[in-house]
C-alpha positions as CSV (number, residue, x, y, z in Angstrom):
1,X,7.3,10.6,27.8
2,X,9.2,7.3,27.2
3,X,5.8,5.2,26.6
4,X,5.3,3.8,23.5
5,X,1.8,6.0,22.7
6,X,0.6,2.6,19.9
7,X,0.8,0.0,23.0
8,X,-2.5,-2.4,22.8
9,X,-3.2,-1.0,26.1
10,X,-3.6,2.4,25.1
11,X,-6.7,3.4,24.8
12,X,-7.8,4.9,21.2
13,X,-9.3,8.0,23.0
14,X,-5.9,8.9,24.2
15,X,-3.9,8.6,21.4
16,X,-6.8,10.9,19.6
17,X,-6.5,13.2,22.4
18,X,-2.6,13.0,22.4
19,X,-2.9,14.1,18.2
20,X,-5.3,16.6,18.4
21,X,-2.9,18.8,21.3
22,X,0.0,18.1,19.8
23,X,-1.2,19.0,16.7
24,X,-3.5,22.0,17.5
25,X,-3.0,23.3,20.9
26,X,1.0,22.7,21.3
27,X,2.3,23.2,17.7
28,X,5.3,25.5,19.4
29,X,6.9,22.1,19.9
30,X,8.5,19.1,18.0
31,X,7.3,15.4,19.1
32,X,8.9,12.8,17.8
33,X,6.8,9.8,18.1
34,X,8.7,6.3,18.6
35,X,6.9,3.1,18.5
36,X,7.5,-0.7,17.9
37,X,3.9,-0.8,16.5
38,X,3.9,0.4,13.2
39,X,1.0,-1.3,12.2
40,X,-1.8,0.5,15.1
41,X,0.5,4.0,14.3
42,X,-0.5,3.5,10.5
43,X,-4.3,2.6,11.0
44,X,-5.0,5.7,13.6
45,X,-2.3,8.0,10.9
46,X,-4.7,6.4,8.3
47,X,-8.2,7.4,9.7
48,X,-6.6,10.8,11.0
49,X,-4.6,12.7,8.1
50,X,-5.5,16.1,9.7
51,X,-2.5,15.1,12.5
52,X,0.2,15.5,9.9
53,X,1.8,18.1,10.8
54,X,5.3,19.6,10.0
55,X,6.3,19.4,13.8
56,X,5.4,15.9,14.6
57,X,7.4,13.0,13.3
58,X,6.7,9.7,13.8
59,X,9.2,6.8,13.8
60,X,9.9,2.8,14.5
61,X,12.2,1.1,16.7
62,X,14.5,-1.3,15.3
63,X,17.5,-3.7,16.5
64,X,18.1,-6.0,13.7
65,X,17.8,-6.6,10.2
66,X,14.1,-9.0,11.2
67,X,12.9,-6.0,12.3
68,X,14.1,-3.1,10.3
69,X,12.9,-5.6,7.3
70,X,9.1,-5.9,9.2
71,X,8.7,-2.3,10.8
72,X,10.3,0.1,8.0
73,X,7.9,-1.0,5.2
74,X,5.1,-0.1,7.4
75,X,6.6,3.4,8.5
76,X,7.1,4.5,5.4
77,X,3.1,3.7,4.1
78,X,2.3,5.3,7.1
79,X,1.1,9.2,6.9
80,X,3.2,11.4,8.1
81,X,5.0,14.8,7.3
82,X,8.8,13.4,8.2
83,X,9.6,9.7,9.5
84,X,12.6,8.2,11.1
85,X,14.1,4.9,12.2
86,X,15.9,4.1,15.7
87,X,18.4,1.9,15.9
88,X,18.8,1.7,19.2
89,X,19.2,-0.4,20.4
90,X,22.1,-1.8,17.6
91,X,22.3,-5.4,18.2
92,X,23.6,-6.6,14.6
93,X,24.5,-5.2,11.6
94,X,21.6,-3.4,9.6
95,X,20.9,-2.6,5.7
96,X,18.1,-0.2,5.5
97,X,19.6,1.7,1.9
98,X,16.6,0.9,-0.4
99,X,14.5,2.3,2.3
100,X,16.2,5.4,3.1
101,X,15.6,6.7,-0.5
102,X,12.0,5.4,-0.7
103,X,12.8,2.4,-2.4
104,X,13.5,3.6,-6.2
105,X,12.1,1.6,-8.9
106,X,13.2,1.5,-12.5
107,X,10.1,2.7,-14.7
108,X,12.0,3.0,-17.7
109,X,14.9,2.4,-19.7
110,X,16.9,5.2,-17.3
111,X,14.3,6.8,-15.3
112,X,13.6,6.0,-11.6
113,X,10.8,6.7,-9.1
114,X,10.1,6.5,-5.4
115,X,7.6,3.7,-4.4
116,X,7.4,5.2,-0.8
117,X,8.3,8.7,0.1
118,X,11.9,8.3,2.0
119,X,13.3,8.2,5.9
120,X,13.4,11.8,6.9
121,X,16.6,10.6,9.8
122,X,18.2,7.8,11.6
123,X,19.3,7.5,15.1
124,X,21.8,4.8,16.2
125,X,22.8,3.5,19.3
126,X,24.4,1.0,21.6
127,X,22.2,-0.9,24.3
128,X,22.8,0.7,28.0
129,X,22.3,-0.4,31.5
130,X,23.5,-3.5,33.1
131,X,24.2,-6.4,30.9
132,X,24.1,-5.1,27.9
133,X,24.4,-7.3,24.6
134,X,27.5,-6.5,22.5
135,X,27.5,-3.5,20.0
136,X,30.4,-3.2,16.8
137,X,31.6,0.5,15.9
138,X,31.8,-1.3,12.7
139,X,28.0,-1.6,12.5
140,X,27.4,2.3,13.6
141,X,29.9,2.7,11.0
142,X,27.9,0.9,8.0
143,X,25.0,2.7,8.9
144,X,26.0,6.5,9.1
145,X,27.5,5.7,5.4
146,X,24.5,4.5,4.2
147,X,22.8,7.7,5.5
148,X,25.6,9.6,4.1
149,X,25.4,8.3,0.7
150,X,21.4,8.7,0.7
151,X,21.8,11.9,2.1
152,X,19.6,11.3,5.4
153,X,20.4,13.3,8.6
154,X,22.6,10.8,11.1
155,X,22.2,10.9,14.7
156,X,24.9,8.7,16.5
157,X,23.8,8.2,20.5
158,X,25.8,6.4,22.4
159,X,28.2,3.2,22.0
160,X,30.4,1.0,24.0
161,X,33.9,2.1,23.8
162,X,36.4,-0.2,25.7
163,X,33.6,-1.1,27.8
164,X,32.4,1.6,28.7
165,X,29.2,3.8,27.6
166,X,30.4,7.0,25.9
167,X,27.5,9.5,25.2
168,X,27.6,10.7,21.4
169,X,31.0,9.1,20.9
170,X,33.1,10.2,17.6
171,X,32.5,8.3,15.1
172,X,35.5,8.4,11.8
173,X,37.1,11.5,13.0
174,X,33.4,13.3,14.3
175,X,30.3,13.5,16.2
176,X,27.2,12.8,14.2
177,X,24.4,14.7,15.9
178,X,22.6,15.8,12.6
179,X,18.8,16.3,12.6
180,X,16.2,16.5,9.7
181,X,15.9,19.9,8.6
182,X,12.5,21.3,9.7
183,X,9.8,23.3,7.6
């Protein structure tokens, strides 16, 4: 499904019932749960730690730094075996490093620690479909070296490419179609 399963109008029931099969009666699958509600995903994730589950990961929307800097916080407090961000899609130019190592935090004179576990993967992409808003290689760019440096699994979509959509374009030389590595 391309629903968003934390939408107000979804009834509480149903994303219970949605849990309880993916987590007990379909675990031959992976789901990856996408949502522009972070907030509802944590509360049910909150009441409901039994549906962490190695095969289900959950995840946030984002398509600029206002929203990366609102939704991420909350995904990463959120419970949850594996967690991911989607870009997608890009509109500006994103910083997301502090979060994709779980925001370290000096605790002494040269020891660290994670406040928040970290992003598990990131998936970027340019907007599709008829009038689409601009998109910069430059900005897919800053962000797969971000994920390179912190070691997080990069997923590169799509992207306008001299004005056309090209599905998982090269991006410095590759194609970035890395996943989180699964347990």
């Amino acid at each position: 499904s391309m629903a968003d399963l934390f939408h107000k109008d979804v009834p509480d029931e149903f994303i219970e019932q949605t849990f309880y099969t993916m987590a007990l009666e379909a675990r031959q699958h992976t789901y990856y749960i996408l949502t522009k509600r972070p907030a509802r995903m944590k509360e049910f994730m909150d009441g409901h730690h039994e549906c962490v589950q190695s095969h289900i990961l959950l995840g946030v929307s984002v398509e600029n730094q206002e929203m990366a800097d609102e939704r991420i916080p909350i995904l990463l407090q959120t419970p949850a075996s594996k967690r991911f961000v989607s870009v997608e899609p890009m509109l500006e130019q994103i910083n997301i490093r502090g979060s994709l190592n779980g925001w370290p935090e000096q605790v002494g004179p040269e020891e660290w620690a994670q406040t928040c576990p970290p992003i598990d993967w990131v998936i970027c992409g340019a907007e599709s479909g008829y009038g689409a808003r601009p998109f910069e290689m430059e900005w897919a760019q800053n962000l797969k070296n971000q994920c390179v440096q912190a070691g997080v699994p990069f997923f590169f979509k799509q992207a306008q490419v001299n004005g056309k959509l090209v599905k998982m374009p090269e991006l410095d030389g590759q194609i970035w179609d890395q996943y989180p590595e699964m347990k």
